[in-house]
C-alpha positions in Angstrom: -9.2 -24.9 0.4 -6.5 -22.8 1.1 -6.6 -19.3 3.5 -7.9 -16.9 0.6 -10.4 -19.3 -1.4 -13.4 -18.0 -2.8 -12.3 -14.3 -1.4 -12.0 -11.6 -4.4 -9.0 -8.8 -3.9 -8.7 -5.5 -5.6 -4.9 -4.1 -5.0 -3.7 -1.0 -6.8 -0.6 0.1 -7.8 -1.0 -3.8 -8.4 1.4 -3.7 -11.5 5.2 -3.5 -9.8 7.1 -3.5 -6.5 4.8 -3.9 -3.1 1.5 -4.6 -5.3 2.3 -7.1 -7.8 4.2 -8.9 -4.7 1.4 -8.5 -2.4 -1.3 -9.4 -5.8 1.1 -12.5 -6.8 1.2 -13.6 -3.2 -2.3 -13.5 -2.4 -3.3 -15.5 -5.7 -0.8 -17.9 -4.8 -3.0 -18.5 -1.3 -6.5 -18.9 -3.6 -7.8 -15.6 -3.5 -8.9 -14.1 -7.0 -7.2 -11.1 -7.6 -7.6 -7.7 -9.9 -4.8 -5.1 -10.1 -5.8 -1.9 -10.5 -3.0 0.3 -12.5 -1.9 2.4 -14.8 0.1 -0.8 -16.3 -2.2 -3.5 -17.0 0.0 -6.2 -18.1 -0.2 -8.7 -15.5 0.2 -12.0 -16.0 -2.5 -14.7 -15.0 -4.2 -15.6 -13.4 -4.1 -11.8 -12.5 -6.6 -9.4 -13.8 -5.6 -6.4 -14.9 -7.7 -3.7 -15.0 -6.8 0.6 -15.9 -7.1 2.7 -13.0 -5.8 5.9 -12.1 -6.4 6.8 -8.7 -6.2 10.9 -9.1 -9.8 10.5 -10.8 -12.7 9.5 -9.6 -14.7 8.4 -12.8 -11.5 5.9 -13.4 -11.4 4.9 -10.0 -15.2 4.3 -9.8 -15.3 2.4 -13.1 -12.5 0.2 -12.3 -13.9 -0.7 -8.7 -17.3 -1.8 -10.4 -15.5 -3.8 -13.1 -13.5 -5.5 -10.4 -16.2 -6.5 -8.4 -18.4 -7.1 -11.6 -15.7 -9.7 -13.5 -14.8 -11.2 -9.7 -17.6 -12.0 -8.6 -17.9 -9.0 -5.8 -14.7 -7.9 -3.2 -13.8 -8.9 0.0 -10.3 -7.4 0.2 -9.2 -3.8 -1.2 -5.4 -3.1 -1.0 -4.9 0.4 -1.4 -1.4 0.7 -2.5 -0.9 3.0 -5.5 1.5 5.8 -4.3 4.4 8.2 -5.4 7.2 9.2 -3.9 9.0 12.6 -3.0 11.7 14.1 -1.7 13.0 17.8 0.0 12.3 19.5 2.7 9.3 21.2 3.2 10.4 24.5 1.2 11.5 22.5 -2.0 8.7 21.5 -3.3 5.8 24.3 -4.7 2.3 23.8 -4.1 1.3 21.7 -7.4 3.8 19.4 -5.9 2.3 18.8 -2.4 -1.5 18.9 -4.5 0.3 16.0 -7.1 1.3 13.8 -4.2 -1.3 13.9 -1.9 -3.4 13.6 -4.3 -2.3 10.3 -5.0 -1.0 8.7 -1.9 -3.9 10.1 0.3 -7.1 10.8 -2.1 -6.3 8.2 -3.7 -6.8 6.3 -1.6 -10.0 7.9 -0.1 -11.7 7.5 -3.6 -10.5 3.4 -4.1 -12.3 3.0 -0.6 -15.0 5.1 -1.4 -16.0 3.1 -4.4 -15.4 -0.3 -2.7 -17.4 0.5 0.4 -20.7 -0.5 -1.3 -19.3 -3.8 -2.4 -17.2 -4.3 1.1 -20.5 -3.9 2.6 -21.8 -7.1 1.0 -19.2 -9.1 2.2 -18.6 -11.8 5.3 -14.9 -11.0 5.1 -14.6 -7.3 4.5 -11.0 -5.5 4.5 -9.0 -2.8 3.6 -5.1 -2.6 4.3 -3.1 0.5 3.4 0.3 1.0 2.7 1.7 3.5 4.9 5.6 3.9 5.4 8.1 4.4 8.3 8.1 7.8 7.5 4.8 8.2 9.1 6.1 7.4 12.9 10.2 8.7 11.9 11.7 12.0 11.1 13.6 11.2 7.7 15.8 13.8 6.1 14.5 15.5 2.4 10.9 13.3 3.2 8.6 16.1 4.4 6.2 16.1 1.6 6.6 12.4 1.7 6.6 12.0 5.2 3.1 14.2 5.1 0.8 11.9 2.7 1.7 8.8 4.6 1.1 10.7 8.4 -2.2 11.2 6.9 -2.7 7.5 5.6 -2.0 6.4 9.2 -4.4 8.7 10.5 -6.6 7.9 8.2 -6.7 4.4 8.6 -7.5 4.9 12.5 -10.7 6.7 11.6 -11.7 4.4 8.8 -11.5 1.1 11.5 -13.6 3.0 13.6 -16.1 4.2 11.3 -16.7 1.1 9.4 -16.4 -1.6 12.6 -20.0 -1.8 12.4 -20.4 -2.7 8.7 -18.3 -5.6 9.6 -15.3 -3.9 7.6 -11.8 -3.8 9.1 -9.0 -1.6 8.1 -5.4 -1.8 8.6 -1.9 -0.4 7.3 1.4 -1.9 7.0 4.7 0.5 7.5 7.6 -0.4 5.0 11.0 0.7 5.8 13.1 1.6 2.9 12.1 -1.2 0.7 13.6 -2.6 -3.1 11.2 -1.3 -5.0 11.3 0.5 -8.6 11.0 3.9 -7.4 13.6 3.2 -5.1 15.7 1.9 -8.2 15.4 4.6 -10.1 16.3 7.1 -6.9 19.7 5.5 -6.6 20.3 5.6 -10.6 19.7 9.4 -10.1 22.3 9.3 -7.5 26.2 10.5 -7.9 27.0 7.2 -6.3 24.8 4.9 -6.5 26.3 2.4 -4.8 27.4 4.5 -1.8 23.7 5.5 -1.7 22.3 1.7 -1.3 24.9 1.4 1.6 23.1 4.2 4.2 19.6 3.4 2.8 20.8 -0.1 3.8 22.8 0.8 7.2 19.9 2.9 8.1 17.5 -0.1 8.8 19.0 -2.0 11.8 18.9 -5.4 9.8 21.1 -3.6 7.3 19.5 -4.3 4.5 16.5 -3.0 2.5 12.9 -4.3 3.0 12.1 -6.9 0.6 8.6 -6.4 -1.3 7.7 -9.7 -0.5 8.3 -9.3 3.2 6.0 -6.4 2.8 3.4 -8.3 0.9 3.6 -11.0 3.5 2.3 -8.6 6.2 -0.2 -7.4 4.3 -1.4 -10.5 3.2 -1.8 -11.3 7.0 -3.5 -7.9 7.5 -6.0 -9.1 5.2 -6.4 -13.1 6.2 -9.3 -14.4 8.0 -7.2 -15.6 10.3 -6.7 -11.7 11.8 -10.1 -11.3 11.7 -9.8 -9.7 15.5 -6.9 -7.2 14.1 -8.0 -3.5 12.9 -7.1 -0.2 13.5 -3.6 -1.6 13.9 -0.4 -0.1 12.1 2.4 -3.6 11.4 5.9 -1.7 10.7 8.2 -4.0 8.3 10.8 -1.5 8.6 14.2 -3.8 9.8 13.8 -2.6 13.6 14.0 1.2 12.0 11.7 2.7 14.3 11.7 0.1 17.6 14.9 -0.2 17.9 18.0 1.8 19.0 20.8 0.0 19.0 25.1 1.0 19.9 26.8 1.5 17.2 
Protein backbone atom coordinates (compact mmCIF):
# COMPACT_ATOMS: atom_id res chain seq x y z
CA UNK A 1 0.00 0.00 0.00
CA UNK A 2 1.60 2.95 -0.96
CA UNK A 3 1.22 6.74 0.98
CA UNK A 4 -2.08 7.79 -1.03
CA UNK A 5 -3.99 4.21 -1.39
CA UNK A 6 -7.53 4.15 -1.10
CA UNK A 7 -7.59 8.16 -0.73
CA UNK A 8 -9.73 9.95 -3.55
CA UNK A 9 -8.30 13.64 -4.85
CA UNK A 10 -10.07 16.27 -6.73
CA UNK A 11 -7.37 18.96 -8.15
CA UNK A 12 -8.45 21.75 -10.48
CA UNK A 13 -6.85 23.45 -12.99
CA UNK A 14 -5.84 19.61 -13.12
CA UNK A 15 -5.31 19.67 -16.95
CA UNK A 16 -1.60 21.58 -17.45
CA UNK A 17 1.35 22.97 -15.52
CA UNK A 18 1.21 22.73 -11.40
CA UNK A 19 -2.15 20.52 -11.59
CA UNK A 20 -1.59 17.85 -13.98
CA UNK A 21 2.02 17.61 -12.20
CA UNK A 22 0.59 17.65 -8.77
CA UNK A 23 -2.69 15.04 -10.36
CA UNK A 24 0.07 12.78 -12.17
CA UNK A 25 2.17 12.73 -9.08
CA UNK A 26 -0.32 11.90 -6.59
CA UNK A 27 -1.80 8.90 -8.85
CA UNK A 28 1.63 7.74 -9.20
CA UNK A 29 1.63 7.44 -5.02
CA UNK A 30 -1.97 5.32 -5.25
CA UNK A 31 -4.36 7.97 -4.75
CA UNK A 32 -7.40 8.02 -7.25
CA UNK A 33 -7.50 11.19 -8.77
CA UNK A 34 -10.23 13.53 -10.80
CA UNK A 35 -9.05 16.77 -12.54
CA UNK A 36 -11.37 19.28 -12.57
CA UNK A 37 -10.92 21.70 -15.86
CA UNK A 38 -11.94 23.34 -18.57
CA UNK A 39 -9.66 20.73 -20.68
CA UNK A 40 -10.70 17.36 -19.96
CA UNK A 41 -8.31 15.30 -21.85
CA UNK A 42 -6.30 13.65 -19.30
CA UNK A 43 -4.87 10.55 -19.73
CA UNK A 44 -5.47 7.51 -17.34
CA UNK A 45 -5.76 6.54 -15.04
CA UNK A 46 -6.86 10.28 -14.51
CA UNK A 47 -10.39 11.37 -14.54
CA UNK A 48 -11.28 14.11 -16.20
CA UNK A 49 -14.18 15.89 -15.39
CA UNK A 50 -15.56 19.81 -16.92
CA UNK A 51 -15.37 22.41 -14.42
CA UNK A 52 -15.26 25.99 -14.44
CA UNK A 53 -14.57 27.43 -11.34
CA UNK A 54 -16.31 31.11 -12.04
CA UNK A 55 -19.79 29.23 -11.64
CA UNK A 56 -21.15 27.62 -9.09
CA UNK A 57 -23.74 25.22 -10.73
CA UNK A 58 -20.37 23.84 -12.73
CA UNK A 59 -18.47 23.81 -9.81
CA UNK A 60 -21.13 22.02 -7.70
CA UNK A 61 -21.89 19.45 -10.33
CA UNK A 62 -18.41 18.56 -10.94
CA UNK A 63 -17.56 18.18 -7.06
CA UNK A 64 -20.57 15.65 -6.75
CA UNK A 65 -19.55 13.74 -9.86
CA UNK A 66 -16.06 13.50 -8.45
CA UNK A 67 -16.97 12.24 -5.27
CA UNK A 68 -19.87 10.20 -6.84
CA UNK A 69 -17.43 8.26 -9.68
CA UNK A 70 -14.49 8.12 -6.75
CA UNK A 71 -15.92 6.75 -4.33
CA UNK A 72 -16.17 10.11 -1.99
CA UNK A 73 -12.93 12.80 -1.46
CA UNK A 74 -10.39 13.02 0.93
CA UNK A 75 -8.05 15.59 -0.75
CA UNK A 76 -9.22 18.83 -2.74
CA UNK A 77 -6.37 20.74 -4.54
CA UNK A 78 -7.66 23.96 -5.37
CA UNK A 79 -5.42 25.05 -8.06
CA UNK A 80 -7.27 26.58 -11.03
CA UNK A 81 -5.90 30.24 -11.42
CA UNK A 82 -5.10 33.06 -13.99
CA UNK A 83 -2.56 35.28 -14.21
CA UNK A 84 -2.14 39.15 -14.47
CA UNK A 85 -0.02 41.78 -14.88
CA UNK A 86 0.24 45.97 -14.31
CA UNK A 87 0.21 48.02 -11.72
CA UNK A 88 -2.69 48.74 -9.85
CA UNK A 89 -3.99 51.53 -12.33
CA UNK A 90 -3.66 49.26 -15.52
CA UNK A 91 -6.09 47.10 -15.20
CA UNK A 92 -10.21 48.33 -15.11
CA UNK A 93 -12.54 46.92 -12.75
CA UNK A 94 -13.91 43.90 -15.02
CA UNK A 95 -10.37 42.95 -14.83
CA UNK A 96 -9.75 42.82 -11.02
CA UNK A 97 -13.71 41.15 -10.93
CA UNK A 98 -12.32 38.45 -13.82
CA UNK A 99 -9.31 37.52 -11.76
CA UNK A 100 -10.47 37.33 -8.47
CA UNK A 101 -13.10 35.76 -9.48
CA UNK A 102 -11.15 32.91 -10.40
CA UNK A 103 -8.10 32.72 -8.30
CA UNK A 104 -10.03 33.57 -4.98
CA UNK A 105 -13.96 32.58 -5.52
CA UNK A 106 -12.90 30.10 -7.13
CA UNK A 107 -11.63 28.71 -4.92
CA UNK A 108 -14.15 29.50 -2.16
CA UNK A 109 -16.89 27.74 -4.27
CA UNK A 110 -14.54 24.26 -5.01
CA UNK A 111 -14.27 24.15 -1.09
CA UNK A 112 -17.58 25.05 -0.57
CA UNK A 113 -18.99 22.10 -2.55
CA UNK A 114 -16.29 19.64 -1.13
CA UNK A 115 -16.92 20.48 2.45
CA UNK A 116 -19.87 18.08 2.74
CA UNK A 117 -17.89 15.21 1.30
CA UNK A 118 -14.46 16.42 3.27
CA UNK A 119 -16.56 16.07 6.23
CA UNK A 120 -17.08 12.29 5.68
CA UNK A 121 -13.63 11.67 5.53
CA UNK A 122 -10.70 10.17 8.05
CA UNK A 123 -8.18 12.01 6.01
CA UNK A 124 -9.69 15.35 5.07
CA UNK A 125 -7.45 18.14 3.19
CA UNK A 126 -7.45 21.05 1.21
CA UNK A 127 -4.07 22.65 -0.20
CA UNK A 128 -4.13 25.88 -2.13
CA UNK A 129 -1.89 27.27 -4.46
CA UNK A 130 -0.86 30.52 -3.44
CA UNK A 131 2.34 32.31 -5.05
CA UNK A 132 5.46 34.27 -3.80
CA UNK A 133 3.66 37.22 -4.73
CA UNK A 134 1.62 36.96 -1.68
CA UNK A 135 4.62 37.61 1.00
CA UNK A 136 6.91 39.76 -2.03
CA UNK A 137 6.43 43.13 -3.70
CA UNK A 138 6.84 42.11 -7.51
CA UNK A 139 6.76 44.79 -10.18
CA UNK A 140 3.49 45.03 -12.80
CA UNK A 141 1.81 42.01 -10.17
CA UNK A 142 -0.62 44.09 -8.18
CA UNK A 143 -3.81 42.60 -9.38
CA UNK A 144 -1.92 39.44 -9.24
CA UNK A 145 -0.22 39.90 -6.23
CA UNK A 146 -3.95 40.84 -4.63
CA UNK A 147 -5.94 37.35 -5.37
CA UNK A 148 -3.12 35.32 -4.00
CA UNK A 149 -2.66 37.82 -0.58
CA UNK A 150 -6.21 36.80 -0.29
CA UNK A 151 -5.66 33.01 -0.88
CA UNK A 152 -3.05 33.08 1.96
CA UNK A 153 -5.38 34.72 4.17
CA UNK A 154 -7.84 32.69 3.27
CA UNK A 155 -6.32 29.62 3.92
CA UNK A 156 -5.41 30.78 7.61
CA UNK A 157 -9.11 31.19 8.36
CA UNK A 158 -10.19 28.09 6.58
CA UNK A 159 -7.57 25.75 9.03
CA UNK A 160 -9.04 27.43 11.78
CA UNK A 161 -12.63 27.07 10.97
CA UNK A 162 -12.65 23.53 9.86
CA UNK A 163 -9.84 22.05 12.61
CA UNK A 164 -12.77 20.68 14.23
CA UNK A 165 -14.32 18.79 11.37
CA UNK A 166 -11.09 16.96 11.28
CA UNK A 167 -10.21 19.03 7.92
CA UNK A 168 -6.85 20.60 7.49
CA UNK A 169 -5.89 23.27 4.99
CA UNK A 170 -2.75 24.32 3.68
CA UNK A 171 -1.07 26.47 0.68
CA UNK A 172 2.02 26.08 -1.17
CA UNK A 173 3.91 29.47 -2.55
CA UNK A 174 5.49 28.90 -6.07
CA UNK A 175 8.16 31.23 -7.13
CA UNK A 176 8.20 31.99 -10.82
CA UNK A 177 7.58 28.50 -12.01
CA UNK A 178 7.73 26.80 -15.92
CA UNK A 179 4.44 26.67 -16.47
CA UNK A 180 2.15 27.46 -19.74
CA UNK A 181 1.12 30.75 -18.72
CA UNK A 182 4.45 31.56 -18.07
CA UNK A 183 5.29 30.28 -21.65
CA UNK A 184 3.13 32.14 -23.30
CA UNK A 185 4.26 35.57 -21.20
CA UNK A 186 7.76 35.20 -22.58
CA UNK A 187 6.47 34.46 -26.30
CA UNK A 188 4.66 37.93 -25.81
CA UNK A 189 7.90 39.27 -24.87
CA UNK A 190 10.36 41.53 -27.29
CA UNK A 191 13.04 39.25 -26.09
CA UNK A 192 12.13 36.36 -25.02
CA UNK A 193 15.06 35.03 -24.17
CA UNK A 194 16.42 37.99 -22.25
CA UNK A 195 13.08 37.79 -20.37
CA UNK A 196 13.73 33.96 -19.02
CA UNK A 197 17.19 35.27 -17.81
CA UNK A 198 15.77 37.88 -14.93
CA UNK A 199 12.67 35.70 -14.29
CA UNK A 200 15.48 33.17 -13.76
CA UNK A 201 18.19 35.49 -11.89
CA UNK A 202 15.40 36.73 -9.82
CA UNK A 203 15.05 33.36 -7.83
CA UNK A 204 18.33 32.87 -5.87
CA UNK A 205 18.69 29.24 -7.30
CA UNK A 206 18.65 30.95 -10.67
CA UNK A 207 16.45 29.10 -12.24
CA UNK A 208 12.59 28.78 -12.53
CA UNK A 209 10.53 26.60 -10.25
CA UNK A 210 9.81 23.30 -11.74
CA UNK A 211 6.01 22.21 -11.69
CA UNK A 212 6.97 19.10 -10.28
CA UNK A 213 8.92 20.60 -7.40
CA UNK A 214 5.74 22.43 -6.80
CA UNK A 215 3.56 19.28 -6.99
CA UNK A 216 5.96 17.53 -4.71
CA UNK A 217 5.15 20.09 -1.92
CA UNK A 218 1.80 19.89 -2.34
CA UNK A 219 1.63 16.38 -2.45
CA UNK A 220 3.31 16.45 1.11
CA UNK A 221 0.75 19.13 2.15
CA UNK A 222 -1.70 16.64 1.50
CA UNK A 223 0.02 13.11 2.80
CA UNK A 224 -1.00 11.47 5.94
CA UNK A 225 2.21 11.71 6.91
CA UNK A 226 1.62 15.79 7.72
CA UNK A 227 -1.35 15.01 9.28
CA UNK A 228 -0.05 17.49 12.32
CA UNK A 229 0.64 20.39 9.51
CA UNK A 230 -2.24 23.04 8.82
CA UNK A 231 -2.60 26.58 8.60
CA UNK A 232 0.93 26.48 7.30
CA UNK A 233 2.09 28.46 4.03
CA UNK A 234 5.43 25.97 2.27
CA UNK A 235 7.23 28.62 -0.27
CA UNK A 236 8.92 26.71 -3.38
CA UNK A 237 10.16 29.86 -4.48
CA UNK A 238 14.33 29.14 -5.10
CA UNK A 239 15.14 31.09 -1.68
CA UNK A 240 13.03 34.22 -3.38
CA UNK A 241 11.60 35.45 -0.35
CA UNK A 242 14.17 33.89 2.72
CA UNK A 243 16.96 34.78 1.31
CA UNK A 244 19.08 37.89 0.60
CA UNK A 245 22.08 37.06 -0.72
CA UNK A 246 25.54 39.63 -2.13
CA UNK A 247 25.55 39.97 -5.34
Amino acid sequence: MTEFGGLRAIVTGGASGIGLATATLLAERGCAVACLDLNTGVKEPLLGIACDVTDDASVRAAVDAAARELGGLDIVVNNAGIGAQGTVADNDDAEWARVFDVNVYGMVRVARAALPHLRASQHAVIVNTGSICATAGLPQRALYSATKGAVQSMTLAMAADHLAEGIRVNCVNPGTADTPWIGRLLARAADPDAERAALEARQPTGRLVAAEEVAAAIAYLASPLASATTGATLAVDGGMQGLRLRR
